[in-house]
DRENDO-1510 file (C-alpha; in Angstrom, 1 decimal, always signed):
<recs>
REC; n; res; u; v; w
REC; 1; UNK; +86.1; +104.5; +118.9 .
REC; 2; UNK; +83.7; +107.0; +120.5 .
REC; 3; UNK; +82.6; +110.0; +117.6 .
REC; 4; UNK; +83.5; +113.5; +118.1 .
REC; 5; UNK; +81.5; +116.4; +117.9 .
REC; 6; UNK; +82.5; +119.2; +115.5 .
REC; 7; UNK; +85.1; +121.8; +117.4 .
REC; 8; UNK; +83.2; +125.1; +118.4 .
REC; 9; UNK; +84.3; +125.7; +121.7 .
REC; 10; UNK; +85.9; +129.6; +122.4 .
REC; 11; UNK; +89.6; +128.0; +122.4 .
REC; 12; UNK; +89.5; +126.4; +119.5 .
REC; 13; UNK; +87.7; +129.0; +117.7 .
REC; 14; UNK; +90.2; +131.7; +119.3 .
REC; 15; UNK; +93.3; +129.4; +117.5 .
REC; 16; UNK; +91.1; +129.4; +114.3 .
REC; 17; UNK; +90.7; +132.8; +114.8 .
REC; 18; UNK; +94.2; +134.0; +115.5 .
REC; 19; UNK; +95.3; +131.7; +112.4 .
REC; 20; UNK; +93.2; +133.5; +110.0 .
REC; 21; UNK; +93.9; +136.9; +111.2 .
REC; 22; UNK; +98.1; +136.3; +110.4 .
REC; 23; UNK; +98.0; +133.4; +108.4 .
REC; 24; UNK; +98.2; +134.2; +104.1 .
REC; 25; UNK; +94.8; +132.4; +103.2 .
REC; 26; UNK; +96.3; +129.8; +101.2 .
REC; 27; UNK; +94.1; +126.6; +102.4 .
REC; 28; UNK; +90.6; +126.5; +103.5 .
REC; 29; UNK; +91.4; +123.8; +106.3 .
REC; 30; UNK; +88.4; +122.1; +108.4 .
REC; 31; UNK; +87.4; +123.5; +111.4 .
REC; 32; UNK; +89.4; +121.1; +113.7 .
REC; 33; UNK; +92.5; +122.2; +115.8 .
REC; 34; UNK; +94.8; +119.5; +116.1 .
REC; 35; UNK; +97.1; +119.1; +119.3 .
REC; 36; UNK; +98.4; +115.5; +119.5 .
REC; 37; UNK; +98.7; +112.3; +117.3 .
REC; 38; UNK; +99.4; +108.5; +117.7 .
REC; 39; UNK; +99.2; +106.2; +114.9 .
REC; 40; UNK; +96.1; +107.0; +112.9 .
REC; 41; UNK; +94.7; +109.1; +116.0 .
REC; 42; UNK; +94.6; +113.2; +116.4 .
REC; 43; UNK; +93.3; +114.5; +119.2 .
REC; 44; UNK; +92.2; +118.3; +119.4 .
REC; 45; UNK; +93.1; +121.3; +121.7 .
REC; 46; UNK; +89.5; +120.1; +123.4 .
REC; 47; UNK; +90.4; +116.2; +124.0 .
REC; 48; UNK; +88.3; +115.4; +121.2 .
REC; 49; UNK; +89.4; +112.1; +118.8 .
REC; 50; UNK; +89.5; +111.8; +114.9 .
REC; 51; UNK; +90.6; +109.5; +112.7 .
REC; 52; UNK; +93.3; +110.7; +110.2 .
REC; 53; UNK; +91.9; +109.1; +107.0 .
REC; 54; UNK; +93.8; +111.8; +105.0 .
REC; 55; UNK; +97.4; +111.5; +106.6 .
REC; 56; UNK; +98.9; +114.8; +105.8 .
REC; 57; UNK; +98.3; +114.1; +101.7 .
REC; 58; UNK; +100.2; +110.7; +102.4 .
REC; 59; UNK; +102.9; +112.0; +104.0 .
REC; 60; UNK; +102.1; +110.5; +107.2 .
REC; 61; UNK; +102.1; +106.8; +105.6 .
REC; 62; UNK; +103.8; +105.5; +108.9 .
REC; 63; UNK; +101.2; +107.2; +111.1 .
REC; 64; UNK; +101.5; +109.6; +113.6 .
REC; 65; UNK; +104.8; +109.8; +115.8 .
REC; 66; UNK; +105.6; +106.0; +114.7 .
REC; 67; UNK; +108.4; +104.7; +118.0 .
REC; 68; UNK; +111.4; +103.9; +115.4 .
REC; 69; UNK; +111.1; +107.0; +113.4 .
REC; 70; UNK; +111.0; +108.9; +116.4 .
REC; 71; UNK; +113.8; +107.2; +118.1 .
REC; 72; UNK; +116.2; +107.8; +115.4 .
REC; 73; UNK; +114.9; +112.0; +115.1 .
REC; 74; UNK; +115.2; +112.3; +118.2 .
REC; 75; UNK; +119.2; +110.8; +118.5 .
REC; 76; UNK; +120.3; +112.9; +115.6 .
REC; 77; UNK; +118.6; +115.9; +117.0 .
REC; 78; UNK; +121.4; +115.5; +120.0 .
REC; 79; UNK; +124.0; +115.1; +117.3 .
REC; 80; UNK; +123.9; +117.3; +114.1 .
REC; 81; UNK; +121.0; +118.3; +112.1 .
REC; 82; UNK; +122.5; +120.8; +109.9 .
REC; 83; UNK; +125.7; +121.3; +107.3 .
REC; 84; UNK; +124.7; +122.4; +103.9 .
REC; 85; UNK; +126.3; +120.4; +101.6 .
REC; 86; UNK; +129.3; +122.8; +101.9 .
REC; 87; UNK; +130.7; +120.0; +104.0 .
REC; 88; UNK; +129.7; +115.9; +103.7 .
REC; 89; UNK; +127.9; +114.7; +107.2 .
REC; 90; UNK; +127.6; +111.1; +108.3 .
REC; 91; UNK; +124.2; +110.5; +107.6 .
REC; 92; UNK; +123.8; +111.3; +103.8 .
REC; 93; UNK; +125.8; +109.0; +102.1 .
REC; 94; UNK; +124.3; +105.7; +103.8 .
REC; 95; UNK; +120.7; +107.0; +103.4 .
REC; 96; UNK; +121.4; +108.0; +99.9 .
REC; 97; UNK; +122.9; +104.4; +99.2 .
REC; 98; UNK; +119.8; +102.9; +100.9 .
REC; 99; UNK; +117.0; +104.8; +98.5 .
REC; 100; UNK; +119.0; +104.0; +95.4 .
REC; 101; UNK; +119.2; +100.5; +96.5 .
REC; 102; UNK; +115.4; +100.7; +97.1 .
REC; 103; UNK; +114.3; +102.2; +94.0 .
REC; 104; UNK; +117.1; +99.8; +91.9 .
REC; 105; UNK; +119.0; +102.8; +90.8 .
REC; 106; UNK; +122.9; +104.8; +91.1 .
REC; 107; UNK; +122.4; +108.2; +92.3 .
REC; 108; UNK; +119.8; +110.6; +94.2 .
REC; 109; UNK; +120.0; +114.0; +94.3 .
REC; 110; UNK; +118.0; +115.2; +97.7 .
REC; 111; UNK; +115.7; +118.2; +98.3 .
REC; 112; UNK; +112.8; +119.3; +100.9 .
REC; 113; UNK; +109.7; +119.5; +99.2 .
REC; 114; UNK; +107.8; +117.3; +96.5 .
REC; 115; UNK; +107.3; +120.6; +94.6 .
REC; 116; UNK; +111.5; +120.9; +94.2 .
REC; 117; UNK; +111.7; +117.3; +93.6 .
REC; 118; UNK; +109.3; +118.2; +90.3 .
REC; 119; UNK; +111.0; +121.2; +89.9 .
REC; 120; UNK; +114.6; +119.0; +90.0 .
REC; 121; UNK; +113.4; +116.5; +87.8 .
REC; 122; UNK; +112.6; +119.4; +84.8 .
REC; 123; UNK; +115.6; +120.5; +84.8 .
REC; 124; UNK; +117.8; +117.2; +84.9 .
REC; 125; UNK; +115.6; +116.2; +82.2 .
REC; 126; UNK; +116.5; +119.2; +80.4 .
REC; 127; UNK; +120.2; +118.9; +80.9 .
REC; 128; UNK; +119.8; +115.2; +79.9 .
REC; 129; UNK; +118.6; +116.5; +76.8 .
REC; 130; UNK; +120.8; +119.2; +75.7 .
REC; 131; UNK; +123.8; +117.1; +77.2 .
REC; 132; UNK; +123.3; +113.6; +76.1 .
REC; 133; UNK; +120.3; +113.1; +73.4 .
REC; 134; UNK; +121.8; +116.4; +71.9 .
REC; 135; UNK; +118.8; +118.8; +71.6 .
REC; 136; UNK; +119.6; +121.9; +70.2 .
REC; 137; UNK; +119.8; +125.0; +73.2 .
REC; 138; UNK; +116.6; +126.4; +74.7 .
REC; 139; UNK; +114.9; +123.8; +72.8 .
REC; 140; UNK; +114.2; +120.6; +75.0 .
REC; 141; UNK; +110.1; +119.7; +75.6 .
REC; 142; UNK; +108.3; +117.7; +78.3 .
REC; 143; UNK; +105.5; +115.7; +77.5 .
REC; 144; UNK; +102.4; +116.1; +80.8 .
REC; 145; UNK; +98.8; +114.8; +81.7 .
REC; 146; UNK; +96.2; +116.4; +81.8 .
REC; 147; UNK; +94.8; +116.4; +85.2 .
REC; 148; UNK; +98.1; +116.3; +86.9 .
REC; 149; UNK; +99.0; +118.2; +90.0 .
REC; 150; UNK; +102.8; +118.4; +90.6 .
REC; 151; UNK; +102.8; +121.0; +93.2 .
REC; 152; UNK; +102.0; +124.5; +92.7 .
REC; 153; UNK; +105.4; +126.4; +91.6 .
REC; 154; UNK; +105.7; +128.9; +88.9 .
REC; 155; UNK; +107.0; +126.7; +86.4 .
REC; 156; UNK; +104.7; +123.5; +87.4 .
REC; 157; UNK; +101.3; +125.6; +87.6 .
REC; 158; UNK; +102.1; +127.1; +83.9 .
REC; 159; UNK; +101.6; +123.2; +82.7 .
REC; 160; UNK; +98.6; +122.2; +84.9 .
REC; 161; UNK; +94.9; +123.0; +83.7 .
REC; 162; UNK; +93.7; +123.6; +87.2 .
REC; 163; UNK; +92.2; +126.9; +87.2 .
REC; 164; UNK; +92.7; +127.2; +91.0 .
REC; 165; UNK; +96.4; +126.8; +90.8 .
REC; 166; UNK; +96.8; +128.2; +87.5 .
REC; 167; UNK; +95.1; +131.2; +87.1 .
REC; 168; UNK; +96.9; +134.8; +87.7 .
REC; 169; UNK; +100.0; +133.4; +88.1 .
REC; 170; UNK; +101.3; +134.1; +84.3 .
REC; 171; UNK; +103.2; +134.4; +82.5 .
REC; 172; UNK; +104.0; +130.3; +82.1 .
REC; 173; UNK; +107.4; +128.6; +81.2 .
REC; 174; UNK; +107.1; +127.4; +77.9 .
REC; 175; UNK; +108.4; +123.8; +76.8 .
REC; 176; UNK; +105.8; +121.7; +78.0 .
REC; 177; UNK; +102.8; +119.5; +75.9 .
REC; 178; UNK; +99.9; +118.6; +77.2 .
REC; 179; UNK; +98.3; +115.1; +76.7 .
REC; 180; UNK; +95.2; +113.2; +78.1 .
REC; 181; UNK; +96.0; +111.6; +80.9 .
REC; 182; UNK; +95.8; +107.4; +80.1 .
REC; 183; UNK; +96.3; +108.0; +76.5 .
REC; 184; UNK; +99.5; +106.3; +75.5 .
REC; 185; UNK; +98.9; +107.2; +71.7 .
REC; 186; UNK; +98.5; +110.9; +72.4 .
REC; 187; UNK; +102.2; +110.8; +74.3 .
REC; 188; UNK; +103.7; +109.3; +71.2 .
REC; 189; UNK; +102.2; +111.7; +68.9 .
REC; 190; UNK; +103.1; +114.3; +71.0 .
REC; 191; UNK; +106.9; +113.4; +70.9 .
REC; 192; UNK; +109.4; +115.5; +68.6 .
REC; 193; UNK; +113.2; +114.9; +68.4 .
REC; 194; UNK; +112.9; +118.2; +70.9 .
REC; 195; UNK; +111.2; +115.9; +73.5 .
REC; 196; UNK; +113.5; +115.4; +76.5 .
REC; 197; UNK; +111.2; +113.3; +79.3 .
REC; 198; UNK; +107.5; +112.4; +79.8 .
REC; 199; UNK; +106.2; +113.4; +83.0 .
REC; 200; UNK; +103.5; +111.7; +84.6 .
REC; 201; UNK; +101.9; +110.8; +87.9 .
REC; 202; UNK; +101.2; +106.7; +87.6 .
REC; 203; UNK; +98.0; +107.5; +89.7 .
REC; 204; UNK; +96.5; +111.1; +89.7 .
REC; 205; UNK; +96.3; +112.0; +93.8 .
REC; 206; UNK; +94.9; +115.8; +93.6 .
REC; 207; UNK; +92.5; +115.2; +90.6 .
REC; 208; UNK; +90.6; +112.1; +92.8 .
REC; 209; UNK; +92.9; +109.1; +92.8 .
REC; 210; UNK; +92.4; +108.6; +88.7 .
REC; 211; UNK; +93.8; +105.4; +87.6 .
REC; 212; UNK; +94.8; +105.0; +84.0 .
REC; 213; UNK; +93.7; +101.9; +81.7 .
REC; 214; UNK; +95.5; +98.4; +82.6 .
REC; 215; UNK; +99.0; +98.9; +80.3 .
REC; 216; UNK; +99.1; +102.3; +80.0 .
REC; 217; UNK; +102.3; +102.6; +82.4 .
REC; 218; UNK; +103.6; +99.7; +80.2 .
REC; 219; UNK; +103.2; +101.3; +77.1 .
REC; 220; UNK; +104.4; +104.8; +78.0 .
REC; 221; UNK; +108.0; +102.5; +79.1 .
REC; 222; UNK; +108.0; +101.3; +75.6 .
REC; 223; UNK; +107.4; +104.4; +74.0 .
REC; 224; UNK; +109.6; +106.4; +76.0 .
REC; 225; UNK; +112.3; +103.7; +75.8 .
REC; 226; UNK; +112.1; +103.8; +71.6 .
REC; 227; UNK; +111.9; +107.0; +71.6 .
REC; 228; UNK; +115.0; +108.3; +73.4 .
REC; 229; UNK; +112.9; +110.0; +75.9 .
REC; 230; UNK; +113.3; +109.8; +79.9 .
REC; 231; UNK; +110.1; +108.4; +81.6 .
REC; 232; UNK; +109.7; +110.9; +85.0 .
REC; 233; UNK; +107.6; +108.9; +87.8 .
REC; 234; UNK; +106.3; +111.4; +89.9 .
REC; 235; UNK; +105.3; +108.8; +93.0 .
REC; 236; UNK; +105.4; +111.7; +95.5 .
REC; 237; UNK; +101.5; +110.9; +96.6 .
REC; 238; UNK; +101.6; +107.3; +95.2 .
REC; 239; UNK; +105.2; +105.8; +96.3 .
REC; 240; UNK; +106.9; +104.5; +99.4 .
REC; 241; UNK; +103.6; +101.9; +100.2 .
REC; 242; UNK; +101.2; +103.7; +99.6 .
REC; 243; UNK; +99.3; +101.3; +97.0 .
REC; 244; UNK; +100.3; +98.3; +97.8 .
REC; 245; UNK; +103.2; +98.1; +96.2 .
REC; 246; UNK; +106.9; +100.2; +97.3 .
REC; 247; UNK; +106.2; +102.3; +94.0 .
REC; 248; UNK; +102.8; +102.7; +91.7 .
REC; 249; UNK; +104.7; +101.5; +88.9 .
REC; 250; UNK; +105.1; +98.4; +90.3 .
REC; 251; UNK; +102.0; +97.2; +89.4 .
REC; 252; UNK; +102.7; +96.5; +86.0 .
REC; 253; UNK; +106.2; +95.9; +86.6 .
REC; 254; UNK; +107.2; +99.4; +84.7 .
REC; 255; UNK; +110.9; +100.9; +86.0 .
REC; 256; UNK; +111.3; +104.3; +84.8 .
REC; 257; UNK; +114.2; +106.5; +84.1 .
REC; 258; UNK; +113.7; +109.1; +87.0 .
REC; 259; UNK; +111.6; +108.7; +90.6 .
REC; 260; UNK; +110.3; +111.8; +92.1 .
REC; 261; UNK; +110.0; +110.8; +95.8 .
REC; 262; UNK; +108.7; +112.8; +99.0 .
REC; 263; UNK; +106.0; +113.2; +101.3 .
REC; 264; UNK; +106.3; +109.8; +103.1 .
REC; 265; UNK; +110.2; +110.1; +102.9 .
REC; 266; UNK; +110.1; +112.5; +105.2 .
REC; 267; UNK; +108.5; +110.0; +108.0 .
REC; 268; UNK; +105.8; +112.6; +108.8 .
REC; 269; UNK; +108.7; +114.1; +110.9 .
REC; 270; UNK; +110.2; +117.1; +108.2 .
REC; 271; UNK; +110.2; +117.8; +105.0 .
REC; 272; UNK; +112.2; +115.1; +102.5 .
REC; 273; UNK; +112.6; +114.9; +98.7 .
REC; 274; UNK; +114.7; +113.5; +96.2 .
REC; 275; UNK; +115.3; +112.6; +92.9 .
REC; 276; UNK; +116.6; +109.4; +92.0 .
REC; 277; UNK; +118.0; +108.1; +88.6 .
REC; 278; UNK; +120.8; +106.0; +87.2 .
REC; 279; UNK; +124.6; +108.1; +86.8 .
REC; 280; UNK; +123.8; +108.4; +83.0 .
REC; 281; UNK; +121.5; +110.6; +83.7 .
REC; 282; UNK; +122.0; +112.4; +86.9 .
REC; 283; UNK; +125.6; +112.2; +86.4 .
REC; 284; UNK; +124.9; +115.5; +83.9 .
REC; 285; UNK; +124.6; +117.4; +87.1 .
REC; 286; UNK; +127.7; +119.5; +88.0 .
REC; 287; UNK; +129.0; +120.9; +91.4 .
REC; 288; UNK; +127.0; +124.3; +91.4 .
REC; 289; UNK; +124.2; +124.0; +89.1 .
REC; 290; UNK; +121.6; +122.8; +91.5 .
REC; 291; UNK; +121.5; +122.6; +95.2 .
REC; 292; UNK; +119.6; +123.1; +98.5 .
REC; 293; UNK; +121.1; +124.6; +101.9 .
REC; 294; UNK; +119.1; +122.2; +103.8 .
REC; 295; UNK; +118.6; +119.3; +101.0 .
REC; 296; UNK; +120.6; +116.3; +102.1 .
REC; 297; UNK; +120.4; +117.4; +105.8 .
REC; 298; UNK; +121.8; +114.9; +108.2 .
REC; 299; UNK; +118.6; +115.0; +110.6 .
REC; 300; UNK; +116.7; +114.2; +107.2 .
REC; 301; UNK; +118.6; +111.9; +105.7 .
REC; 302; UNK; +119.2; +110.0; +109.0 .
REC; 303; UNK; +115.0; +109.9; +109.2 .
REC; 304; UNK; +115.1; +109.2; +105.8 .
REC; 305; UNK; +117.5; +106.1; +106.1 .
REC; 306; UNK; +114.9; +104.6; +108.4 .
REC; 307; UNK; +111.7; +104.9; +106.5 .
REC; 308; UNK; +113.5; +102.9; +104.0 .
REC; 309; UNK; +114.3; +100.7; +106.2 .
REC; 310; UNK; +111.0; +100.4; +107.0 .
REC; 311; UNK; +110.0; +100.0; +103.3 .
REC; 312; UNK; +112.7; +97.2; +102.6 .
REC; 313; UNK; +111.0; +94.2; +104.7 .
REC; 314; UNK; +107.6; +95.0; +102.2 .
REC; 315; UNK; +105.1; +94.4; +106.0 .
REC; 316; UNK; +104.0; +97.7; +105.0 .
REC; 317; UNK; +103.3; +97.3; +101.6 .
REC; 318; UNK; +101.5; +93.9; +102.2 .
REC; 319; UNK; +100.1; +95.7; +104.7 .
REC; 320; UNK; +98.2; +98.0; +102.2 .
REC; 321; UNK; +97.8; +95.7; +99.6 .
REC; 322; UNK; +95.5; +93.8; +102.2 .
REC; 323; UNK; +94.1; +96.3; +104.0 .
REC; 324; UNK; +93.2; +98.1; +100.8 .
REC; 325; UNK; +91.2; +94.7; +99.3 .
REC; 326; UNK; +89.0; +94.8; +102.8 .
REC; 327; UNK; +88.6; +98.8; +102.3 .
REC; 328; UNK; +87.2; +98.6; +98.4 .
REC; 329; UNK; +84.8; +95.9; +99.5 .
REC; 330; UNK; +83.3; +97.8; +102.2 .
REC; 331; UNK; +83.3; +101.5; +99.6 .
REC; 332; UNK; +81.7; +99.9; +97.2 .
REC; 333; UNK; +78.6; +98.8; +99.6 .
REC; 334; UNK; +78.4; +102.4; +99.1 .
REC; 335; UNK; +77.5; +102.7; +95.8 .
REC; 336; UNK; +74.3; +103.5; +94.4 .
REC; 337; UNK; +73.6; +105.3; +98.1 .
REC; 338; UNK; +74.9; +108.4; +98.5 .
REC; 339; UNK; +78.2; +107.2; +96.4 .
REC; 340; UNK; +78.2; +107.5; +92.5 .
REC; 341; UNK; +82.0; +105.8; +92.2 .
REC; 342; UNK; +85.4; +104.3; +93.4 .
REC; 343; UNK; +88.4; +104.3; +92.8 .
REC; 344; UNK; +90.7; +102.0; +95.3 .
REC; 345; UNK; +94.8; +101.3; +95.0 .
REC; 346; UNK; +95.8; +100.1; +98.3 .
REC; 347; UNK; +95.1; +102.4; +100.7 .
REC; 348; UNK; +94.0; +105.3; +98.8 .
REC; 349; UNK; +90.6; +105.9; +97.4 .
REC; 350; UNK; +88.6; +108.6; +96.0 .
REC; 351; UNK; +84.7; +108.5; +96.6 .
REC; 352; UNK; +82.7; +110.3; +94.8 .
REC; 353; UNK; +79.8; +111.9; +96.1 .
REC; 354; UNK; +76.3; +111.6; +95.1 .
REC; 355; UNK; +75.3; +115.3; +94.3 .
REC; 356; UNK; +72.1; +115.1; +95.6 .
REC; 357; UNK; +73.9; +114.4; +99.4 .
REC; 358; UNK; +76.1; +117.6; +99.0 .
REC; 359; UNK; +79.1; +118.5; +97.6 .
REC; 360; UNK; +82.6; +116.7; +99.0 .
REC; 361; UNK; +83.6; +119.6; +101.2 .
REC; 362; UNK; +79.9; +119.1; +103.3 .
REC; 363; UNK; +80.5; +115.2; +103.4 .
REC; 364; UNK; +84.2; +116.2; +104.8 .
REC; 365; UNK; +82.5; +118.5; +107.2 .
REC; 366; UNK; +79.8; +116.1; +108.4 .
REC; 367; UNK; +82.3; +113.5; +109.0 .
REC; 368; UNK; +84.3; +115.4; +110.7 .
REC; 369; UNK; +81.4; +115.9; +113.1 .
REC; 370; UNK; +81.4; +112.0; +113.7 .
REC; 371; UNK; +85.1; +111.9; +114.3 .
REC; 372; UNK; +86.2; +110.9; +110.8 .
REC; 373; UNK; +88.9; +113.1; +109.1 .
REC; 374; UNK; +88.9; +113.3; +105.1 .
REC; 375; UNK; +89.4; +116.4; +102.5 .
REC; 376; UNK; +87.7; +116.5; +99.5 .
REC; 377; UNK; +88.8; +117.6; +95.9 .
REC; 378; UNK; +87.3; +118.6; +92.9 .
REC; 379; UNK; +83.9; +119.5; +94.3 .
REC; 380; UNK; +82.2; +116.1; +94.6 .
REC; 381; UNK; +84.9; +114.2; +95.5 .
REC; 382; UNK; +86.8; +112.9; +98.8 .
REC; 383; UNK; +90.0; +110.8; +99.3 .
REC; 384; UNK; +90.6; +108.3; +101.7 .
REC; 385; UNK; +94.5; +107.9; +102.6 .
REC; 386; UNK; +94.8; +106.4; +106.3 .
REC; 387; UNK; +98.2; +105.8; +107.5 .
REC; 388; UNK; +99.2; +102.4; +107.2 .
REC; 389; UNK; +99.5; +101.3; +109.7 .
REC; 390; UNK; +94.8; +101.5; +110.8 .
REC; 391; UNK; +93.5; +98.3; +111.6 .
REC; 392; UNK; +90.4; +96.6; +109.3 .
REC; 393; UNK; +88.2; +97.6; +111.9 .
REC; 394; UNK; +88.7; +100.9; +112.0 .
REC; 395; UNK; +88.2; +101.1; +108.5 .
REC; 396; UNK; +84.8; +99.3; +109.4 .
REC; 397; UNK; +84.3; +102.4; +111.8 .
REC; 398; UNK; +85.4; +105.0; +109.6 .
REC; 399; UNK; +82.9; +103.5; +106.8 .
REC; 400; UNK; +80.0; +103.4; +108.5 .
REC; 401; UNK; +80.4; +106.8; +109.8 .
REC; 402; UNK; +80.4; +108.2; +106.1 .
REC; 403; UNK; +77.4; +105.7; +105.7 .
REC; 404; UNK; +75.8; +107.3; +108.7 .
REC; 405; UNK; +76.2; +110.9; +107.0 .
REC; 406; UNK; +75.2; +110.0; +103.5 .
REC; 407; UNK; +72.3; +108.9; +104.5 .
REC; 408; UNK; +71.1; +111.9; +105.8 .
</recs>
């Protein structure tokens, strides 16, 4: 586990180069070229090594190129990969039937991205609303966090208090309340016979890995539940292993109405989303009201029908649960030099960064110089997300390179 150096020879900076000249300035990526992966290695376009401790946002759960994810890509590839939903294909219905079975619900509706899996969810919730809990037209509310990041839509950035995804990008879709994030009392005051479906992330992934108060999740059930109200998980960062557990809300033993899924559903392979909900609710969805030409794709879903697989025999999720006890005690050595707090669930973290070291995006940078890849958010904060499938002593490594740069 030799470190790398920082990437400044002429080919990667003429890849960097030709990338900013034609690509829409839309991320402000590390200077790092990536060529190849395996497991929780990239290598760069100069043979240089990293460790993915960010795994594409969590998408990459299973790690880079993982053998039986691959193997079943690259059969349907020879096969089919695309119908539209004009027709059925052969791989829909069984993965479908899987990620219900998986989540403990009827029906999923499939889409792409975690952003149209939000985006979905609203207006299911809305349907619900006007269909079943009888909301008079044009009238129907969702309750939101403040803090949250749900992807960065039209409709979703109206509702978030980032200024960086919210700003210019007016006017907003009304119909949406915001609430302090961890407050179940402030989601209950903030329901009206209007409200259709609380919306939440169980974890906060964007705003630093922010875990609410032990029985939050719990209450907001309750609440939701006497209410009349849908309760929308959005475990497109937190689901599918990531914490220890198959969903977030799982650690308090919380089921709610409607699972936004992505990211890791995908396989790291393509893109993979879906809804998923019990028929009384997205049974209100009729033929030609909602859809996606390549949403339910057979080379997705057949991808798709594997990561569940994967996710059924629960290795993975003890896997993180473990992993992610060994990784908090080593962060929190941390603390008090160079490291102001933690936040650990499984194998996420978010570390935030002494101001006096520099900002997160320096620390990033720095590691990334020894070999160690990370993104920070917020300003002082970075996130920790390997794949799953690391090994404790790579975590060791990783660790004490990011001890190595905070001290100076």
């Amino acid at each position: 586990m030799s470190a790398a150096t920082p990437a400044v020879d002429t080919g990667t900076i003429r890849i960097i180069g030709a990338e900013e000249q034609h690509v829409a300035h839309n991320y402000h990526p590390l200077p790092v070229v990536i060529a190849s992966g395996e497991g929780v290695w990239v290598t760069d376009v100069e043979g240089k090594r990293y460790l993915d401790l960010l795994s594409a946002y969590s998408a990459l759960n299973f790690g880079h190129g993982h053998p039986a994810i691959l193997a079943v890509a690259r059969e349907q590839l020879d096969r089919l990969t695309l119908t539209s939903r004009a027709y059925h294909n052969d791989q829909l219905g069984p993965f479908a039937a899987a990620l219900a079975e998986l989540c403990g619900k009827d029906l999923v509706l499939p889409m792409n991205t975690g952003a149209e899996a939000v985006e979905t969810g609203i207006k299911v919730a809305r349907a619900w609303g006007y269909r079943v809990k009888g909301i008079p037209a044009d009238a129907a509310t969702v309750v939101v966090a403040q803090g949250n990041f749900h992807g960065r839509t039209t409709t979703i950035v109206g509702f978030s208090d980032d200024p960086q995804a919210r700003d210019d990008f007016g006017p907003y879709a009304p119909g949406f309340t915001q609430v302090p994030f961890g407050d179940a009392e402030a989601i209950e005051a903030a329901i009206t016979p209007h409200t259709a479906a609380v919306l939440i992330e169980p974890i906060q992934g964007e705003a630093g890995v922010i875990m609410p108060p032990d029985g939050y999740l719990r209450a907001v059930r309750e609440i939701c539940t006497r209410n009349n109200v849908l309760f929308i998980a959005d475990e497109i960062q937190s689901g599918l292993g990531r914490v220890g557990e198959t969903f977030a809300c799982d650690r308090e033993g919380v089921v709610p109405d409607v699972y936004l899924l992505g990211k890791a559903l995908g396989g790291g392979i393509l893109p993979l989303s879906a809804v998923v909900a019990d028929a009384e609710i997205l049974g209100v969805i009729r033929p030609g009201e909602h859809g996606s030409t390549f949403g339910g794709n057979p080379l997705a879903a057949a991808v798709g029908l594997r990561v569940v697989e994967l996710l059924a025999t629960g290795d993975f999720q003890k896997r993180a649960r473990t992993l992610g006890a060994h990784l908090e005690t080593k962060l929190t050595e941390l603390v008090g030099h160079g490291v102001t707090g933690i936040r650990v669930a499984g194998l996420w973290a978010g570390v935030d960064i002494d101001p006096s070291v520099g900002t997160g995006r320096q620390v990033a940078e720095r590691l990334l110089g020894r070999g160690v890849l990370v993104k920070d958010t917020h300003g002082q904060t970075i996130r920790i997300a390997p794949p799953l499938v690391v090994r404790a002593t790579e975590l060791d490594w990783a660790v004490e390179q990011l001890r190595v740069v905070l001290a100076g």
